[in-house]
C-alpha positions as CSV (number, residue, x, y, z in Angstrom):
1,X,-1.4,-15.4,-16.1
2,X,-5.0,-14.6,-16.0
3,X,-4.6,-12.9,-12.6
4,X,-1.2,-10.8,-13.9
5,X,-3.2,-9.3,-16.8
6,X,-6.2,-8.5,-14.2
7,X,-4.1,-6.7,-12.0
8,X,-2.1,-4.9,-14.6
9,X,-5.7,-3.7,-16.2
10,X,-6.7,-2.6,-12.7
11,X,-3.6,-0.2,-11.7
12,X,-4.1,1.3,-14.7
13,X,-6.2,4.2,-13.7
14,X,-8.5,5.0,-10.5
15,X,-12.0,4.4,-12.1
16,X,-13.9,2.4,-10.6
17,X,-14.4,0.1,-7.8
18,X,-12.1,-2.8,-5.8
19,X,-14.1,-5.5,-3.7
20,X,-12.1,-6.6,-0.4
21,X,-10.8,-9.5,-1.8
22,X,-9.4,-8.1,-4.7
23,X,-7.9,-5.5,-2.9
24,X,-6.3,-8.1,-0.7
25,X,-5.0,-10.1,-3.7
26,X,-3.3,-7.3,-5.4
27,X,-1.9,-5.5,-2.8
28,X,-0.2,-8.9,-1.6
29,X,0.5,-9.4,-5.0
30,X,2.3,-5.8,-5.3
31,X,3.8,-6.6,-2.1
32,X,5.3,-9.7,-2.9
33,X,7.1,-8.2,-6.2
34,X,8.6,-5.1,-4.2
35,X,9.9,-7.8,-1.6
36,X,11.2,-10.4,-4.2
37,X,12.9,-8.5,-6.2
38,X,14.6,-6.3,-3.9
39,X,15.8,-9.9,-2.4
40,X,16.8,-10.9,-6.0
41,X,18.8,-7.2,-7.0
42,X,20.4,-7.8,-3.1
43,X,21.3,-11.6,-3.5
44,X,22.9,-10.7,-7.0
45,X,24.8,-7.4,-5.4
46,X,26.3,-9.7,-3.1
47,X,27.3,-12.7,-5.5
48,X,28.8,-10.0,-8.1
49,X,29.9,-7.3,-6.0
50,X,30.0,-8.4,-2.6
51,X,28.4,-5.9,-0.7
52,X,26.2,-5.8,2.6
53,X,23.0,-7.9,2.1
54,X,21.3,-5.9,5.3
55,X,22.1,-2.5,4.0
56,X,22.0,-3.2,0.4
57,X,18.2,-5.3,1.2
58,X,17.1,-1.9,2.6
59,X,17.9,0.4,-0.2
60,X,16.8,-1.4,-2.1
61,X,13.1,-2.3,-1.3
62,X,12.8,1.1,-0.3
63,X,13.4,1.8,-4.1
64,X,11.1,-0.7,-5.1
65,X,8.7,0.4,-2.7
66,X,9.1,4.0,-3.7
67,X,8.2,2.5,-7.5
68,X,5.6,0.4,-6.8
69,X,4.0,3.2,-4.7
70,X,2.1,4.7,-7.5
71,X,0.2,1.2,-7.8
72,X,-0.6,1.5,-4.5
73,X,-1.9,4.7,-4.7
74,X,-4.3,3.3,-7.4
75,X,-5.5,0.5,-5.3
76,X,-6.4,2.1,-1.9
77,X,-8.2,4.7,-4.3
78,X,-10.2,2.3,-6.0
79,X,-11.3,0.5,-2.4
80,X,-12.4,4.3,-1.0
81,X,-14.6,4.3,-4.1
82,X,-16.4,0.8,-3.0
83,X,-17.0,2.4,-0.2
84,X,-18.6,5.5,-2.1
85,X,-15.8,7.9,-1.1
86,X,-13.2,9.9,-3.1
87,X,-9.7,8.5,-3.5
88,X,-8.1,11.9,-2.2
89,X,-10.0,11.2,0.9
90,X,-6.8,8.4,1.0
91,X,-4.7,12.2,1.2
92,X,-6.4,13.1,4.0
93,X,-5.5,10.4,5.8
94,X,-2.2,10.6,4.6
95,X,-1.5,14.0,5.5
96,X,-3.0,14.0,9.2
97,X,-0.9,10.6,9.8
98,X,2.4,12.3,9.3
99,X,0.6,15.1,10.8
100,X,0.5,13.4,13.6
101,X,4.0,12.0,13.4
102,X,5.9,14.9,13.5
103,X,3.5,16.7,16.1
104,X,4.1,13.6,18.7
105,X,7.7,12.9,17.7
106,X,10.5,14.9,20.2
107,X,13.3,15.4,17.9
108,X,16.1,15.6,21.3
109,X,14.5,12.8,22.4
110,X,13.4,9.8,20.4
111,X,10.9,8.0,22.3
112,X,10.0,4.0,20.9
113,X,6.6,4.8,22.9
114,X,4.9,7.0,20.1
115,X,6.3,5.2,17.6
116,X,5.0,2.2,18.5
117,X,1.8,3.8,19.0
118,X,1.4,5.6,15.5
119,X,2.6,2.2,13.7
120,X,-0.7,0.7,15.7
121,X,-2.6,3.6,13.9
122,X,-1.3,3.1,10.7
123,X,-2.2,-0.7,11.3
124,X,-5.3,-0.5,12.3
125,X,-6.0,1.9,9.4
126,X,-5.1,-0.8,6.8
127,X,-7.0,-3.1,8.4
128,X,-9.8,-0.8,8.2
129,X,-9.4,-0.3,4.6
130,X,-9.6,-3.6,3.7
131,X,-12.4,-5.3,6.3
132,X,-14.5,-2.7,5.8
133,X,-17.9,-3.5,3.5
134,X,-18.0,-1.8,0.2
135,X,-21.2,-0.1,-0.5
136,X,-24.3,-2.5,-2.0
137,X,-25.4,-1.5,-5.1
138,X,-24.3,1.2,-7.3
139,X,-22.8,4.4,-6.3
140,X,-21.2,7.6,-8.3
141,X,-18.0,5.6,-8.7
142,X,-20.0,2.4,-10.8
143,X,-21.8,-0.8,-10.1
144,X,-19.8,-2.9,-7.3
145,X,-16.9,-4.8,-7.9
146,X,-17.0,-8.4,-8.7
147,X,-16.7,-10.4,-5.6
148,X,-14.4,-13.5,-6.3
């Protein structure tokens, strides 16, 4: 319960700074709600109205994804500031990903290729927010994060 109240203080707002392990806790945390309870609203559209668990599953967490995405937001913000850069810097990455998408993506011609290769960006830029080091000592964003 301690851990619930912990995360909820910390997706509050974007002051601050999040060590690598927290980050990793509550964005597994976050992810884990979004994908339970899209199973749960899917299982119980089935049992009451009988519908498609496939198509149903993916509306669904894409809802819940789309509502939990604020949080998200929040903690990739707060793991830019340990490392002594802004959270909108998190924009700019943002922004030159899709960027990037729609410049290498042929509309006539779908090609699994690029796709494949801008999901290995976008992988290799999560793992690169949370392996890298957070900055020792203080910086402008406040002493470092407690490391548990």
């Amino acid at each position: 319960m301690e851990f619930i109240r912990e995360f909820l203080a910390s997706v509050q707002n974007t002051n601050g700074r999040l060590s690598r392990s927290l980050f990793f806790r509550y964005s597994s945390f976050l992810t884990f709600l979004v994908i339970a309870a899209a199973a749960l609203v899917t299982l119980s559209g089935k049992l009451l109205f009988g519908t498609g668990l496939l198509t149903t599953y993916l509306f669904v967490s894409s809802l819940f994804f789309l509502l939990s995405l604020p949080w998200a937001v929040i903690l990739v913000a707060k793991r830019f500031h340990d490392f002594g850069l802004s959270g909108w810097m998190f924009l700019a990455i943002v922004i030159a990903d899709f960027s990037l998408r729609f410049l290498t993506t042929d509309f006539r011609q779908p090609s699994l290729d690029s796709e494949i290769l801008l999901a290995l960006v976008d992988l290799a830029i999560v793992i690169g927010i949370s392996l890298w080091p957070g900055a020792s000592g203080t910086n402008r964003f406040g002493p470092p994060a407690q490391r548990t």
